[in-house]
N, C-alpha and C positions, 0 to 999 in steps of 0.2 A: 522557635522552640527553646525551652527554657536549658538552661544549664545542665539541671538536674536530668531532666528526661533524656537530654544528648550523652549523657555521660552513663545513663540506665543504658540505653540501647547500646552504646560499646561494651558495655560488661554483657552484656544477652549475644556477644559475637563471640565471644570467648567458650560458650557451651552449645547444646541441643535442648533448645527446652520444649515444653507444651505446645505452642503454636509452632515450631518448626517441625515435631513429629509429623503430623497430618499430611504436611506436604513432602516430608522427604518419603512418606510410603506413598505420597500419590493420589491421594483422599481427599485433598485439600481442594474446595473451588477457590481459595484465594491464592494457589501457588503449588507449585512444585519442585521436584526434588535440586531442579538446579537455580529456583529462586534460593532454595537453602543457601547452595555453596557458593553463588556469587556474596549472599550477604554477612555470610562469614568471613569472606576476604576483604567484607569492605568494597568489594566493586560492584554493588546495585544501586540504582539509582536512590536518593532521600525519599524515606516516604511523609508524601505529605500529608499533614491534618487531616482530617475531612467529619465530616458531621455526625456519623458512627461514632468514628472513633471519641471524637469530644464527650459524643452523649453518653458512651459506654464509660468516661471517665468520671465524669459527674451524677450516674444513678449511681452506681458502684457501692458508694459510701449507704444510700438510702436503702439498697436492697438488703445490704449487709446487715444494715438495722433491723430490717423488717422481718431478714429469717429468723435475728434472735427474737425477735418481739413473738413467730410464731412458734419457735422451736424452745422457748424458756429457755436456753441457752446464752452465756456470756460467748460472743466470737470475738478471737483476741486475732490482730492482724499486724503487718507490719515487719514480719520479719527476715525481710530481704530475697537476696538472690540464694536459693538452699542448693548443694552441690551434692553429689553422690559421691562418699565414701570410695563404693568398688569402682562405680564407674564418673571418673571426675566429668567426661564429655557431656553428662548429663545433668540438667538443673530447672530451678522452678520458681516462679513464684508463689505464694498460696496467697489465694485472695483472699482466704481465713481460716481459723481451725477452732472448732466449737471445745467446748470442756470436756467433752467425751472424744476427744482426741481426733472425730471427722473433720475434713479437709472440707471445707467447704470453697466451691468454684462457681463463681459468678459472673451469667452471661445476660445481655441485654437483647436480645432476637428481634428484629423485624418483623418477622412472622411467624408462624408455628410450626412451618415447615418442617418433621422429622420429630417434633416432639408431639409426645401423649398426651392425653388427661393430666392436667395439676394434680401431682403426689404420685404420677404412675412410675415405670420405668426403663418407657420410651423417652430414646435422649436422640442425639443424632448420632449416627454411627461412628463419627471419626472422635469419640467421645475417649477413651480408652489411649488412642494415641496420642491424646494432647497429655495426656497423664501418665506417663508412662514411672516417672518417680513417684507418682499419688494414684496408685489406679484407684483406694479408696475413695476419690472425689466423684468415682463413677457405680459406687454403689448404693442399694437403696435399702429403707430401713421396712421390716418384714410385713409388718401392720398395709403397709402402702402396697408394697410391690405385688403382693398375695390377691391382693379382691377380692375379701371371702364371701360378698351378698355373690359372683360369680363362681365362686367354687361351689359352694351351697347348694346352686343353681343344678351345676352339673352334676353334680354329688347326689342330687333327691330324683333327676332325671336319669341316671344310668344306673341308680338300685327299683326303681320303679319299669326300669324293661330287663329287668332281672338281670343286670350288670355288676360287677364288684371294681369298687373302686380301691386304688393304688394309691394316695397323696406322697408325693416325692419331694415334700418342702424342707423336710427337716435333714433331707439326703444335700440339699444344696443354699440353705439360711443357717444363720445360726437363731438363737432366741430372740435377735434386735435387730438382725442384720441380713441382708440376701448381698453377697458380694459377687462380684465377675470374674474372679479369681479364686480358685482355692487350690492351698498348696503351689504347685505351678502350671495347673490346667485353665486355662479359660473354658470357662464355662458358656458364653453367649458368641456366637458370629452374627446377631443381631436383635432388636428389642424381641424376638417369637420364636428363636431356633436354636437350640443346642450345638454344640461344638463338635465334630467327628469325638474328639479327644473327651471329651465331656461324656459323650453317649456312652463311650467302653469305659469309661469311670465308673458311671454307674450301672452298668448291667447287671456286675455280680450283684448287686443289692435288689435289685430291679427282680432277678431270677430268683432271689433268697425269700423276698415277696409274696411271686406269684406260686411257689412250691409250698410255703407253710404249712 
């Protein structure tokens, strides 16, 4: 192990960042909450290399290209260990952040296990707790996340059995953006399901709607 990466992995014991989340809530299939605190104290065993990990280190650079090559986007990267202001416990690395200020987070998968469609906004669930300083890395831009040849769908088939349609996109996107957050309610408890807290968000609008 090089120098460099030994001395990365002691500064990453000093906080809670991205991959430690997942497992100190328990989500994690690579570990749990008391992998956390051994490896914070320093008392877990070294981890060693392994072929994942190499290979995640080596696309990394390529994908990064590749989202700006798709996304017209310059992604600028490299800027270290970032630390929370309120809460110093917490920190990150960004594996990039486009010109329009998106956190961009880049993962090399095995399989497709938990993820969508290319461009949807099926991610894997414990997506949000690896991010907990960037939850923007877990949002999706509106054109994608929407499916409008599928709303279209639903839309000409619920006014043709004499149905009226409700669209609640602009109650939870903005013009570029559908986020998983707004204000301080999470809005998804998974890629298909609204949030308790989400649902009573939007009611009164939902009811302001259907009275018109």
């Amino acid at each position: 192990m090089s120098n460099d990466r030994t001395q990365w992995l002691a500064e990453r014991r000093k906080f809670i960042g991205g991959s430690d989340s997942a497992k100190a809530l328990g989500i994690s299939k690579w570990g749990g909450p008391l992998d956390v605190y051994f490896d914070k104290r320093g008392e877990s065993e070294p981890l060693d290399d392994n072929p994942a990990m190499y290979w995640g280190r080596v696309l990394e650079p390529i994908v990064r290209d590749e989202y700006a090559r798709r996304s017209g986007q310059c992604i600028t990267y490299g800027e270290g260990i970032l630390r929370s202001e309120a809460y110093p416990f917490m920190g990150a690395n960004l594996d990039g952040r486009g010109a329009d200020g998106r956190v961009v987070e880049i993962k090399t998968a095995r399989s497709a296990d938990g993820w969508g469609d290319e461009g949807s906004a099926d991610i894997p669930a414990n997506c949000l707790s690896r991010h907990l300083t960037s939850a923007s890395a877990c949002n999706n831009r509106r054109e994608r996340a929407i499916a409008p040849g599928r709303l279209a769908a639903e839309t000409a088939a619920a006014v043709a059995a004499g149905g009226r349609v409700i669209d609640p996109t602009d109650w939870m996107c903005t013009p570029s953006t559908c986020p998983v957050i707004v204000g301080d309610i999470l809005l998804y408890r998974d890629a298909d399901h609204l949030t308790t807290e989400a649902a009573d968000f939007l009611m009164p609008l939902l009811r302001a709607a259907l009275f018109a």
